[in-house]
N, C-alpha and C positions, 0 to 999 in steps of 0.2 A: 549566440553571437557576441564578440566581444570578449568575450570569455578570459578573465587572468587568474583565475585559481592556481594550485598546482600541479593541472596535470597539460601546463603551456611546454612543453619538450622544445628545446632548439633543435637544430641539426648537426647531427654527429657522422663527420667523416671517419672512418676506424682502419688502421692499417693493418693489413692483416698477414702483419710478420711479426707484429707483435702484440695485437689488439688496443694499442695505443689510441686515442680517440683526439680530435678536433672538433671544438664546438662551432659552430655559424655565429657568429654575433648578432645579438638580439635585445630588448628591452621588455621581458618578460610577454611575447607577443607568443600566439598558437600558430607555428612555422612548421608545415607539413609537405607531404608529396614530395621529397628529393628529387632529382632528375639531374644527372651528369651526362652532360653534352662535352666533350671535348677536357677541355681545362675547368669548365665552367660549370659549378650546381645551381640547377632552378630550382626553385620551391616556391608555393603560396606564403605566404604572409600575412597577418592583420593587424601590422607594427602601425600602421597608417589608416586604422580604423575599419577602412574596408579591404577585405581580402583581395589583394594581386599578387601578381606573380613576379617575383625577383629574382638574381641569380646574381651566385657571388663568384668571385673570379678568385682561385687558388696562386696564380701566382702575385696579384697584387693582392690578397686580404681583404680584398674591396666588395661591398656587397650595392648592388642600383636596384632601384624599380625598374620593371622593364613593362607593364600593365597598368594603367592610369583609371579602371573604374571605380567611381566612386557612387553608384545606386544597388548593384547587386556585389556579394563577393563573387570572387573566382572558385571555381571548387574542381576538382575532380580533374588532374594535370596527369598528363599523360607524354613523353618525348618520343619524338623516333631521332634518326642522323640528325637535321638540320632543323627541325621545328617540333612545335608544342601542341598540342590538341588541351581544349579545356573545355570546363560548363561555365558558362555565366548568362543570369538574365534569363533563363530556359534555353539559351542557343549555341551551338557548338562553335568556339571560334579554335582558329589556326594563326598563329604562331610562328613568323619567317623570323629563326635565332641569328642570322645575318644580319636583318635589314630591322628589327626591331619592331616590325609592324606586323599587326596581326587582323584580321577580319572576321567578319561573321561568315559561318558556312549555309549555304540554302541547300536544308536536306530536307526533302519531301517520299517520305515513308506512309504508304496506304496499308493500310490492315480493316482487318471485318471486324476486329474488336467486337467478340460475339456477348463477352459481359458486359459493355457498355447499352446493348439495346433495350426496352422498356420488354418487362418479361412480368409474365405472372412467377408468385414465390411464395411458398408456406409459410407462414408466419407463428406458428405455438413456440417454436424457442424462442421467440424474441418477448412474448409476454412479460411483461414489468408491472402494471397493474391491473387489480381487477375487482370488483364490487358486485355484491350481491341484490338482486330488485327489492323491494321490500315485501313482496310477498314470495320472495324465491320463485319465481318462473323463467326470469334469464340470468345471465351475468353478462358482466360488460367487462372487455378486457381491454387495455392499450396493447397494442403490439406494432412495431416498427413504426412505429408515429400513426397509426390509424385505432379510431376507436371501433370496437366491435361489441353486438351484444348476439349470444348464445342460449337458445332455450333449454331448460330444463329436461323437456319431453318433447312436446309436441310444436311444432316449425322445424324453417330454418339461422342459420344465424346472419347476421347483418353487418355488412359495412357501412357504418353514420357518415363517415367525411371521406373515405377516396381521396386521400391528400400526399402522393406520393414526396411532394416536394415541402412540406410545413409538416411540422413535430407537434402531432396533438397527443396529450398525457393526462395521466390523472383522470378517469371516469367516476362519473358520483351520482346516483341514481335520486332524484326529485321526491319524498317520505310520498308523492301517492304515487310515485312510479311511471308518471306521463313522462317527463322530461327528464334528460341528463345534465350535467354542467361538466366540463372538461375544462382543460388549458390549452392553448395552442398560439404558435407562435408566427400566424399566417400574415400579419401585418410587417412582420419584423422584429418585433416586441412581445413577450406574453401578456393574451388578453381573457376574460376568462368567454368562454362560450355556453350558451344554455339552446338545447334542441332538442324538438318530441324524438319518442322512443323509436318511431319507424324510420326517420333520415329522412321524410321523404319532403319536410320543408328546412328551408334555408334557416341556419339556426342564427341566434340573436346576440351581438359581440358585446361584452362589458371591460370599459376598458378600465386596466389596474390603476395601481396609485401611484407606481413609481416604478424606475427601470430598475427588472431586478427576475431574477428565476422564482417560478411559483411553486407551491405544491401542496398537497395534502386538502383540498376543497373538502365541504362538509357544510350539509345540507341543514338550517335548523327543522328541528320536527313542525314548524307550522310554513316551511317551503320562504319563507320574506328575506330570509340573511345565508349567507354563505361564509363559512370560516373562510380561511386562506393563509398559510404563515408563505415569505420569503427566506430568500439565504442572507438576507440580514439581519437575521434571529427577532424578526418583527411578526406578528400575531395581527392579523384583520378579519376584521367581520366585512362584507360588502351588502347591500341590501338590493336586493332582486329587480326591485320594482327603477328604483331612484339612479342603481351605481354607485351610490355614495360609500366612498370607504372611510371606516371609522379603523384605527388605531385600536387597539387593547393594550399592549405591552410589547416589551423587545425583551430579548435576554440577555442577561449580565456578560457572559463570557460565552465564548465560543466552546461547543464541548463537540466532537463529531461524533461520540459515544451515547448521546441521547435524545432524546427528542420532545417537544414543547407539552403535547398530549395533550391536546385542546378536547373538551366534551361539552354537548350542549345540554341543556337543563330540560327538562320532557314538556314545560312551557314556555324555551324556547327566550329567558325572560336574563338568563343566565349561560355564560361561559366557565366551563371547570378548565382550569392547565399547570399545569408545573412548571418553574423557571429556575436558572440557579439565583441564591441570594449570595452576599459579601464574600461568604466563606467557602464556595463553591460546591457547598452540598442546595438541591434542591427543595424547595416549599411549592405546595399546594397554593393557589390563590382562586378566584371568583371572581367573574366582571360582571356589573352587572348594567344592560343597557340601558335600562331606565335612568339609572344615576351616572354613566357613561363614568363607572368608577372600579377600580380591582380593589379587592380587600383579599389580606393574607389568612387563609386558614389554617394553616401547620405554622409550628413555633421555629423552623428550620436547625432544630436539635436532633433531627431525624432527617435522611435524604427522603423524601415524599413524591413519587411519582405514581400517575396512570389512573388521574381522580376520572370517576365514573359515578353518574346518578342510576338511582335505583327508578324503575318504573314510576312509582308514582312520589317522587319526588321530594320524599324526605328525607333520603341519606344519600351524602355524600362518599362512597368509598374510595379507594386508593391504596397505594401497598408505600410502604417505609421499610428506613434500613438502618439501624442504629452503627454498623459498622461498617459503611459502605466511604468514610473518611479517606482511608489510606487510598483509594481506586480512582479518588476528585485528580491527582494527580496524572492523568491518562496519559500526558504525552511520557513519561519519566517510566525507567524500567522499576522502579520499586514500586509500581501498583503493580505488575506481575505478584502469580501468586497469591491473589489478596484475593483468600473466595468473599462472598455477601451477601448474606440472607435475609430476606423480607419477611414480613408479615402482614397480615391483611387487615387496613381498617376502615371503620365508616366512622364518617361524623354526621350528628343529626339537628337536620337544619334546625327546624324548629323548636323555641324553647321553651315551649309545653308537651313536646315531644314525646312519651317515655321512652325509653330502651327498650329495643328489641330482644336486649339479651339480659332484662329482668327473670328472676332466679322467679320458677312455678311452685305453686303446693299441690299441684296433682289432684286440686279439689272434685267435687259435683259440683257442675255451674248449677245456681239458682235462677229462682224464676220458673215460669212454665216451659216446657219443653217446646221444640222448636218446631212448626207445623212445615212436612216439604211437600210439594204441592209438583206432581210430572209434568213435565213441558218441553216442549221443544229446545235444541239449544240456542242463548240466544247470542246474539250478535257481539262482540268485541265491543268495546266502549272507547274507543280509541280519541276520545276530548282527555285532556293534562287539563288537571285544575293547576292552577298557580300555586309557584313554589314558592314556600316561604323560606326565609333564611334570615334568622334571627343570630346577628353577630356577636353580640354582646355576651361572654360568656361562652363562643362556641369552643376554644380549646378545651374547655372542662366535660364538653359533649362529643368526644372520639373516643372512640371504645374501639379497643381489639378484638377482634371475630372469636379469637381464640382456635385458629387454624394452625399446626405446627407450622412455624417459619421454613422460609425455603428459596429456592429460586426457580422463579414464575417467569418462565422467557419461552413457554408453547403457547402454542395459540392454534386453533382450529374452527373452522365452522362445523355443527352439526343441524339434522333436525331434532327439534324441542321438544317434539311428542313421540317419541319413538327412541329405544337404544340404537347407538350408529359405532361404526368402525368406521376406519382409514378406506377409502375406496367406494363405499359406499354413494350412491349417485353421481357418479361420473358423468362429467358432461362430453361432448366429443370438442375439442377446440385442435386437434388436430386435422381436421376440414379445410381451417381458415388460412386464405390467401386473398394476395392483392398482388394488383397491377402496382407495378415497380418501374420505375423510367429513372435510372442508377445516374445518367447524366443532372436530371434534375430535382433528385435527392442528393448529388454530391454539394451542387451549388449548396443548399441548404443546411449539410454535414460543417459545411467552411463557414457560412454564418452561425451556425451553433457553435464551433467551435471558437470563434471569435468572440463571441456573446462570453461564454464560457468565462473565458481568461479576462475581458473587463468585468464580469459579475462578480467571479470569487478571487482575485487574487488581492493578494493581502495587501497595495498599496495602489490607491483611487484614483495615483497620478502617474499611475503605471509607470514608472521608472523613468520619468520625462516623457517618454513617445505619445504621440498622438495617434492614439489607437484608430481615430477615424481614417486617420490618412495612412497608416500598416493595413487598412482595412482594403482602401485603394487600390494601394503599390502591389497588393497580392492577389487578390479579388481578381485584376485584369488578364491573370493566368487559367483562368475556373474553363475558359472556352477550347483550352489545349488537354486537360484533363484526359485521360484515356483509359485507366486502371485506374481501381481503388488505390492499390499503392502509388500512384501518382498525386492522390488527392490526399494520404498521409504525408506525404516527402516535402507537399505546399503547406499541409497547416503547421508542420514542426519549423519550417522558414518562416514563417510568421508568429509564432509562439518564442522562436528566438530571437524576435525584436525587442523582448524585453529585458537581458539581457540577466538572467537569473539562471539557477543550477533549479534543476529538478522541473525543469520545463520539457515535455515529451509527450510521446502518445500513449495514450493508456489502452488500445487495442487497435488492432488491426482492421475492423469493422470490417464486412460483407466483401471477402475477398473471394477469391476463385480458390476453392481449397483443393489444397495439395498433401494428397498423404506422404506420413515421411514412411520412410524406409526402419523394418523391425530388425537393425543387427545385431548382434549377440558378440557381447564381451568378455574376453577372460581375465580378464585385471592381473594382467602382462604385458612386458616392452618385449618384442621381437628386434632381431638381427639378421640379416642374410649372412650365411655362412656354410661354404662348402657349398653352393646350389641349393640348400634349402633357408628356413625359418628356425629361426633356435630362438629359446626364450633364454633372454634375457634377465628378467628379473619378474620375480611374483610379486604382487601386492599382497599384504596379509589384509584379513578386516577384523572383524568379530562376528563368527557366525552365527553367534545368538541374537545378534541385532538384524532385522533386517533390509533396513538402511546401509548397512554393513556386510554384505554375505560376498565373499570375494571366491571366488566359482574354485580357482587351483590350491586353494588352501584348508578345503574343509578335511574333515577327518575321512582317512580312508581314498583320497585323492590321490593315486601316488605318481604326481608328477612335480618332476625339481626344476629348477632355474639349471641351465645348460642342456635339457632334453630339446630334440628337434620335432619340431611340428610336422609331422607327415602326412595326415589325411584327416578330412573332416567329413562325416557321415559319410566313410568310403569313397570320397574326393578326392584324390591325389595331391598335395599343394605343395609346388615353388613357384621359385620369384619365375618371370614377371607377373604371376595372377597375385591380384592382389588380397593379401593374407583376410582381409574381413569382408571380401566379396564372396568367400566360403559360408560366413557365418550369416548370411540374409536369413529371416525369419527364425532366428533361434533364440532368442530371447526369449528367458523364462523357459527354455524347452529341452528336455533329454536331448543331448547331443553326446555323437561317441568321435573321438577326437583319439588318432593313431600317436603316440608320440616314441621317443627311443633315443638309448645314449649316441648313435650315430646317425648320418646322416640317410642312413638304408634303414629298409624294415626288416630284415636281419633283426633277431633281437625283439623289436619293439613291440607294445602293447596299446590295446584298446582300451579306453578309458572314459566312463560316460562323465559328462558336465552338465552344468546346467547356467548355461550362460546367464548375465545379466545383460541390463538395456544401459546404464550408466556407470561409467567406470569414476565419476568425479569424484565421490564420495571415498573410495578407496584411496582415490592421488590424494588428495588431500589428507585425509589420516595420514596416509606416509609422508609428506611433507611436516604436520605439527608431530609426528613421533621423532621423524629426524632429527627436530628440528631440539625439539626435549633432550633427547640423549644427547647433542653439541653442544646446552648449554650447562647440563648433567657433565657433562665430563670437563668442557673448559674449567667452569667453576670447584671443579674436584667436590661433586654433590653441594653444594652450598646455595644453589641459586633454583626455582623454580621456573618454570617455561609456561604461560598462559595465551594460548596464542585467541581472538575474538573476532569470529564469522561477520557479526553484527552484533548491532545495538539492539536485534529484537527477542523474540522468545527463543530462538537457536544460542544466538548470543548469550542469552541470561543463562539456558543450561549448559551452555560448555564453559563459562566462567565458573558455574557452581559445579558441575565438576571437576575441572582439572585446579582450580584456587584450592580449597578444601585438601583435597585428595593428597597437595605439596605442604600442609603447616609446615610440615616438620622441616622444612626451607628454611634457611637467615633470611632469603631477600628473594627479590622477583623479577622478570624480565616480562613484561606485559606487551604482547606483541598484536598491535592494531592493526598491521597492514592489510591494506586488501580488507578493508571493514565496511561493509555495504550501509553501515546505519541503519534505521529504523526507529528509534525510539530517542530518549536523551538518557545519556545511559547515569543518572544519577544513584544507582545502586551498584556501580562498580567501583566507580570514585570514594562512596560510602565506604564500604567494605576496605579497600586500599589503604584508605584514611584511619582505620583501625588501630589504635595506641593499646599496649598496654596500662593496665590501673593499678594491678595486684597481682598474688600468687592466693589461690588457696592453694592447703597442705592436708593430704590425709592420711591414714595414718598405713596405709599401703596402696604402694604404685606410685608414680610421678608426680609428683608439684604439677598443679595447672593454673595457667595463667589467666585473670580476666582481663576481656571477655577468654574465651577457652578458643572459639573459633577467630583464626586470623593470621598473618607473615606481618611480623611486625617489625623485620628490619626493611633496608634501602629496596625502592623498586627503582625502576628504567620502563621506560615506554616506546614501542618502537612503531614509528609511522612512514608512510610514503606519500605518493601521489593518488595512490588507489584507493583512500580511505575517507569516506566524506559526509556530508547528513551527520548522524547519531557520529560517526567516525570522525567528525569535526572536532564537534563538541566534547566526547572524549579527553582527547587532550585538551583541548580549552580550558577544562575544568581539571585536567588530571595539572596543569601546568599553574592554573590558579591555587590550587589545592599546596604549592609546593608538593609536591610528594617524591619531585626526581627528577631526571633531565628525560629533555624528548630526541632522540635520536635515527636521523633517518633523511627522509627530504620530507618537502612542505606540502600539507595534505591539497586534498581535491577545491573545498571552500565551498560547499553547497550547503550552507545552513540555513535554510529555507525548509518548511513543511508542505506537503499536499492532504489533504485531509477530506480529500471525497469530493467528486463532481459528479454532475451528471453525464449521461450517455448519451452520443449522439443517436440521432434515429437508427442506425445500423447496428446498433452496439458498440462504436467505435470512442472517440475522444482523445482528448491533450488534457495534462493537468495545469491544475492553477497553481502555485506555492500559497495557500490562504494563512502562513505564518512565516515571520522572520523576525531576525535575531540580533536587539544593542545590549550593550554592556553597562555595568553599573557605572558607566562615566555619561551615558546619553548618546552613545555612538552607535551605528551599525556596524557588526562584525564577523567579521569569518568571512560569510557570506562573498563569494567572488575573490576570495582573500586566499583563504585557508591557513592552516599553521605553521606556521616554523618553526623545526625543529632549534632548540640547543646548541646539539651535536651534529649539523648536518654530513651524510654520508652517503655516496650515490653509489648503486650498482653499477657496476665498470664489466664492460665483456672480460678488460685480462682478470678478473677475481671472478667472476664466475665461471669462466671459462677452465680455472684449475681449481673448480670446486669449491671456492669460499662462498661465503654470505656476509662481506661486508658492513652491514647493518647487526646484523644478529651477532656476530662478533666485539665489534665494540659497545655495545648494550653491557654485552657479559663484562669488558674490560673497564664500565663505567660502573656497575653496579660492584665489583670485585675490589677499586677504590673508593667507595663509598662505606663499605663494610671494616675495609680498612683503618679508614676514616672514624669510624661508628662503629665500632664493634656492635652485635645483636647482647642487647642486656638483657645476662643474667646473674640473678639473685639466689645464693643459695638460702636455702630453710633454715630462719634461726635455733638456737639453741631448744630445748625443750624449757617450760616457762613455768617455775613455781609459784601457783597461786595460793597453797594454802596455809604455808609458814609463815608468821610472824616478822614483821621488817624488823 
């Protein structure tokens, strides 16, 4: 809502005798819905903050409100002859274009709404967490906001809380296995819950320390304390008995790539966990309750994560990463690439200690021989003497296992006494269901979601609104709800009360699923001609890729661009059946397709294919190869074409290959548009930024230039509206960087991050942005802004209409004076250099 980036479009009347266009006047407002009534275009507006409906009058130039709400916008206009139909406020009003007055309509629509009733529903794919008993005989799982425990063998499994309408999470099993502790959020607020193992008493609420999403609970080994970290990168212990929360630490910096790794000590006397320090690599530390103090145990000259006590208490292990540097930088495309290998080590608390991994002589032990004596087996010892942990000195006591280095990212449970594979003791959690009541689970989906976006989004003063009262204003809709997709369509209206970019739904949650339809593509444009189908034109791909396999151009395929389509699996086809209503269920599947140079079967031939499901990936190739050769041929070879999907790991490999693959370019035409972001693309900008140093010379083959990889004459960048996020910042930096003009229109303005939220009970959710972006002046920027081009140039219907690209064209014509301007320097090899004569 409110939205001024740049993809605010005005209104364009186009004539169409000449494609000549008129803009609607405007003040960078999002002006949509056209409607020509007579003389006169209606459209929406949010020139006036909130969305109504205006209409400008063609023979005076004059543009009025004609719609005065100022609580909801107007959305979704629709004209007939004499009046306007609209949505506002949830209500449909009409629209007398004579008399300026418009009303609310009273439509009353009955339906059985058969997913709105309380229904029993399987729940194993919605599982999200789950914990093992301590002596392994059940597990407990979360699934759709109910906690469940599962037996091993012998029972049944159990529903703890039957809370269709509260999001209980996180199960965590009590070290003697009576009791669970869970989260749940049935107050309103997360609080934590502790209940016996059968459900069958009312369990006992603890409330937290502060408003904020919980997670990762953990049990100390003598049952008195519970860990707990929030999404404030805070670390608490709570104590069972009292509720008292104690503080440990917070973390430096926001990483979404890792995690605190809190471990308790087997006396229960100590906390192990990893944080980042200054330099954003991670150290090991130790809380210890007694002294209600953290002391650091890694020197942070290593990333140190995943400390773990050994059973009886005198090593401390953990895994390090001497090269895991380059990767601290997570949001930026130059940790791509970056592998990192750990090692395993312990440090030993105490400092009469010895090592474990003191060097043997293989002696005879002395002394008398050991007398064993047969006996029954006896029992477990399961008392933890106290841990000592003598600091002084302890960096000089971590030793490395001497484990080849590696990356250590599986994890598995097994049993201990026995070899185990994958599969082994399966438990059944495909059983588990609950009573589901979708009316009052949605209420609850919209206060999660609301929770959501004041917990994690990156500014506490939510962008001025008073979240309590957006809380209100939308809340009083929850009783009209009727569909899931009606309870997504309200939280994204209230997610855009903040008035940020990258505010949306992150799923669909528990909808009525609808299979789509399996068509079959032949990555071809069809024509009607003479009564049948004629192709048009083939897409090629690379049919070794198969991301890439474009069905009419593999080898051995013999069908051309002008052949007519005449039957599909012995189907007859013309118009009016429509040409891909033949191809249902052929994707991915032998299909034999009649085709011939005319429009009879006369002549013609059968020919099998093998359709594909998506033709994107083909249009596209054809588009950046086009797109290559126009800028190949304007520039009479001189200039490179790099066109960038994104900012993320697509993005990183199609820069590296098509950058590269052109050195032998003077200059570049860097074409952003249409760049969906993802990351901060600081390793393109990098590379871009590439100056020559030197020549080495050898003594056969070319002079090479250092560095040797690189274009090191004039780039151009080309942007639009469609390019935003990572596609922001791009030019931002590409424009900071001097490197060249930006050419095009002025991007999206969505520099803002999402960095992981939690799921609503259904699986559904809205993101937060938990990051945004000022400039080394103190300012916020981009953000709602976006870039401005240099050179601004707009796609025009009469230039594309006879085939131009406007934008890509003068790129080529700026970079072409540039080179002009700058020739690409080069150096020839100097003379051969007498060193061993006499001066």
């Amino acid at each position: 809502r409110h939205y001024r980036g740049g993809r605010t479009h005005p209104i364009w009347v186009m004539s169409l005798a000449d494609y000549s266009v008129e803009k609607l006047p405007r003040a960078n407002s999002n002006d949509s819905d056209p409607m020509w009534i007579g003389n006169t275009v209606y459209f929406i507006s949010d020139r006036n903050y909130t969305a109504n409906l205006f209409a400008y009058h063609l023979d005076t130039k004059q543009t009025e409100q004609v719609t005065r709400h100022d609580d909801f916008d107007v959305r979704n206009a629709s004209a007939g002859p004499d009046a306007i139909v609209y949505e506002q406020a949830g209500f449909v009003h009409l629209l007398d274009v004579k008399t300026g007055q418009a009303r609310q309509l009273a439509i009353d629509v009955k339906g059985d709404l058969p997913w709105a009733r309380p229904q029993m529903k399987h729940v194993a794919s919605m599982i999200r967490n789950a914990a093992l008993s301590p002596t392994g005989v059940r597990a407990a799982f979360e699934a759709r906001g109910d906690i469940f425990t599962v037996p091993a063998e012998q029972g049944d499994y159990r529903n703890l809380t039957r809370s269709t309408s509260v999001h209980d999470h996180s199960p965590v099993w009590s070290p003697d296995g009576s009791q669970l502790a869970w989260l749940s959020d049935a107050s309103g607020e997360y609080q934590l819950m502790i209940g016996d193992q059968t459900g069958l008493t009312k369990p006992r609420t603890l409330q937290l320390p502060a408003t904020a999403y919980y997670s990762s609970p953990s049990w100390s080994p003598d049952g008195k304390h519970l860990l707990l970290q929030d999404n404030h990168l805070t670390l608490w212990t709570l104590d069972v008995s009292s509720a008292k929360a104690t503080r440990i630490d917070s973390d430096t910096y926001f990483d979404p790539t890792r995690d605190i790794d809190a471990a308790w000590s087997p006396d229960s006397r100590w906390v192990a966990y990893s944080r980042n320090v200054g330099s954003h690599l991670r150290a090991v530390f130790m809380y210890s309750l007694e002294q209600a103090k953290a002391h650091q145990i890694t020197d942070a000259m290593s990333d140190a994560v995943s400390p773990s006590f050994d059973a009886g208490g005198k090593y401390l292990y953990f895994l390090a990463s001497t090269d895991y540097g380059p990767r601290t930088g997570w949001l930026e495309m130059s940790s791509l690439d970056r592998p990192a290998r750990r090692a395993i080590y312990l440090a030993v608390l105490p400092a009469n200690e010895p090592s474990p991994l003191l060097p043997e002589a293989g002696d005879e032990p002395s002394g008398p021989p050991a007398v064993v004596a047969l006996a029954s087996k006896p029992r477990a010892d399961t008392s933890a003497s106290a841990v000592r942990v003598d600091l002084d000195g302890i960096g000089q006591r971590i030793l490395a296992l001497g484990i080849l280095a590696g990356d250590f990212s599986d994890w598995g449970i097994v049993a201990t006494d026995k070899p185990a594979k994958v599969g082994d003791g399966a438990i059944n959690v495909g059983q588990l269901e609950m009573l589901v009541d979708p009316r009052a689970e949605w209420t609850e989906i919209f206060k999660e979601a609301w929770r959501t976006q004041r917990d994690y989004f990156y500014d506490a003063k939510m962008h001025g609104a008073n979240w309590q009262v957006v809380f209100d204003k939308y809340s009083a809709w929850l009783p009209y709800v009727g569909h899931r997709g009606d309870l997504g369509y309200l939280i994204a209206l209230t997610g855009g009360e903040l008035t940020v970019g990258h505010s949306y739904l992150t799923g669909a949650g528990d909808e009525p699923e609808e299979q789509p339809e399996n068509v079959g593509l032949l990555g071809a444009d069809f024509a009607i001609e003479n009564g049948r189908y004629r192709i048009k034109h083939i897409y090629t791909g690379e049919n070794w890729n198969p991301d890439l396999r474009a069905p009419l151009s593999a080898p051995g395929i013999q069908v051309s661009e002008g052949d007519y389509l005449l039957e599909v699996n012995g189907r007859p086809l013309a118009p009016p059946t429509n040409v891909y209503s033949l191809f249902q269920g052929t994707a991915s599947h032998q299909t034999s397709i009649r085709v011939g140079k005319s429009p009879t079967v006369e002549g013609s031939r059968v020919v099998t294919v093998v359709p594909v499901a998506n033709e994107e990936a083909l249009r596209t190739r054809a588009w950046i190869e086009q797109n290559r050769r126009r800028v190949d041929q304007l520039s009479g070879g001189r200039l490179a074409y790099v066109w960038l999907p994104n900012t993320g790991g697509s993005g990183y490999s199609s820069f590296t290959r098509y950058f590269y693959a052109q050195q032998d370019k003077e200059g570049a035409v860097v074409d952003e548009r249409y760049n969906h972001g993802g990351m901060v693309a600081d390793y393109i900008v990098n590379e871009l930024d590439r100056r020559p140093m030197g020549y080495f010379a050898t003594r056969d083959g070319r002079t090479s230039t250092t560095p040797i990889a690189g274009i090191f004459g004039p780039k151009v960048m080309l942007i639009n509206e469609s390019a935003g996020s990572g596609g922001d910042a791009l030019p931002y930096m590409f424009h900071q960087r001097q490197l060249g003009p930006l050419v095009g229109t002025r991007t999206w303005g969505g520099l803002v991050g999402t960095l992981g939220v939690p799921q609503t009970i259904d699986g559904g959710g809205i993101t937060a942005p938990g990051l945004a972006f000022y400039d080394l002046q103190g300012k916020w920027a981009v953000e709602n802004e976006g870039i401005t081009p240099d050179i601004e140039v707009e796609y025009t219907p009469a230039d594309v209409i006879k085939g131009h690209d406007p934008q890509l064209e003068r790129a080529v014509q700026e970079a072409l004076t540039l080179l002009k301007q700058k020739p690409a320097l080069r150096v020839a090899r100097p003379a051969p250099i007498d060193r061993t004569s006499r001066p």
